[in-house]
C-alpha positions in Angstrom: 68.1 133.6 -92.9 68.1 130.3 -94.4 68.0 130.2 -98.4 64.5 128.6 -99.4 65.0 127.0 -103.2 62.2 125.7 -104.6 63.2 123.7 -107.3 64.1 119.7 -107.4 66.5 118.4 -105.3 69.6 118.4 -107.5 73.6 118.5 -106.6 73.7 121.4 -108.7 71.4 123.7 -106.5 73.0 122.9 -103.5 76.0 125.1 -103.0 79.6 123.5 -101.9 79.4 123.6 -98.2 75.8 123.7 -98.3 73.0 120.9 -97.5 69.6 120.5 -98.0 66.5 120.1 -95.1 63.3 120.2 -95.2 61.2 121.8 -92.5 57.6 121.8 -91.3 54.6 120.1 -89.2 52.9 119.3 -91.9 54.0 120.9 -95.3 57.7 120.3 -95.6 59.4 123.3 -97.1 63.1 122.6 -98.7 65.9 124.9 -97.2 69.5 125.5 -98.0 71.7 126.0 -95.2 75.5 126.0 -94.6 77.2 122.5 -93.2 78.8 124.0 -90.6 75.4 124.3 -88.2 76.1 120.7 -88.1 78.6 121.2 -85.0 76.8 123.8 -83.6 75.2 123.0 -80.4 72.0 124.6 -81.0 71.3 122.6 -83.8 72.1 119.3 -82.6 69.9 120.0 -80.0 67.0 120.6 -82.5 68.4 117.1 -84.5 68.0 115.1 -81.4 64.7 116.3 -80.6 63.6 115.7 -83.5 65.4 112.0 -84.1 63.2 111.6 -80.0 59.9 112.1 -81.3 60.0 111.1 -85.3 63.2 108.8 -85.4 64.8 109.2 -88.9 62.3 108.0 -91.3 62.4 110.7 -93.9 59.9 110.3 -96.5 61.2 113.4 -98.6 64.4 111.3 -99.2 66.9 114.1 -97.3 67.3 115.2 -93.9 63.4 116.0 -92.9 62.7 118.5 -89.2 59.3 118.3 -88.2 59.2 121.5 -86.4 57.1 124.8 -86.9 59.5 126.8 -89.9 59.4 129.6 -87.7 61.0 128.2 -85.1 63.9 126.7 -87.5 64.1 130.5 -89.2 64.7 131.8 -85.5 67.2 129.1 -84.5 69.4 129.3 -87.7 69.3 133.7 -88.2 70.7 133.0 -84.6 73.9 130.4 -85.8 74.5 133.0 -88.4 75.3 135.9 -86.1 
């Protein structure tokens, strides 16, 4: 499961290999999750569909999903296994 931090975005949170995303419809929650889900087919999938109906303006100032958090939860407990 992805880690949820809670605290300001800082480099010192984040840890090496890690990235920071934020995830919801309309509350954004902030999750840590590893760089490496960046080549995985699954979630480019999820990056393109969201780039095809939000482009990338991304008002929290990081990479921003507009997608239910459950659905994100599901799709990266999967890229773990």
């Amino acid at each position: 499961m992805p880690r949820l931090i809670k605290k300001s975005s800082t480099t010192e949170d984040v840890p090496r290999g890690h990235f920071v995303v934020y995830v919801g419809e309309n509350q954004k929650k902030r999750f840590v999750i590893l760089i490496s889900f960046l080549s995985q087919p699954l979630f480019q999938d999820l990056l393109s569909q969201a780039e095809e109906e939000f482009g990338f303006n991304h008002p929290m100032g990081c990479l921003t999903i507009p997608c239910r958090e459950d659905v994100f939860v599901d799709l990266t407990s999967r890229l773990r296994n």
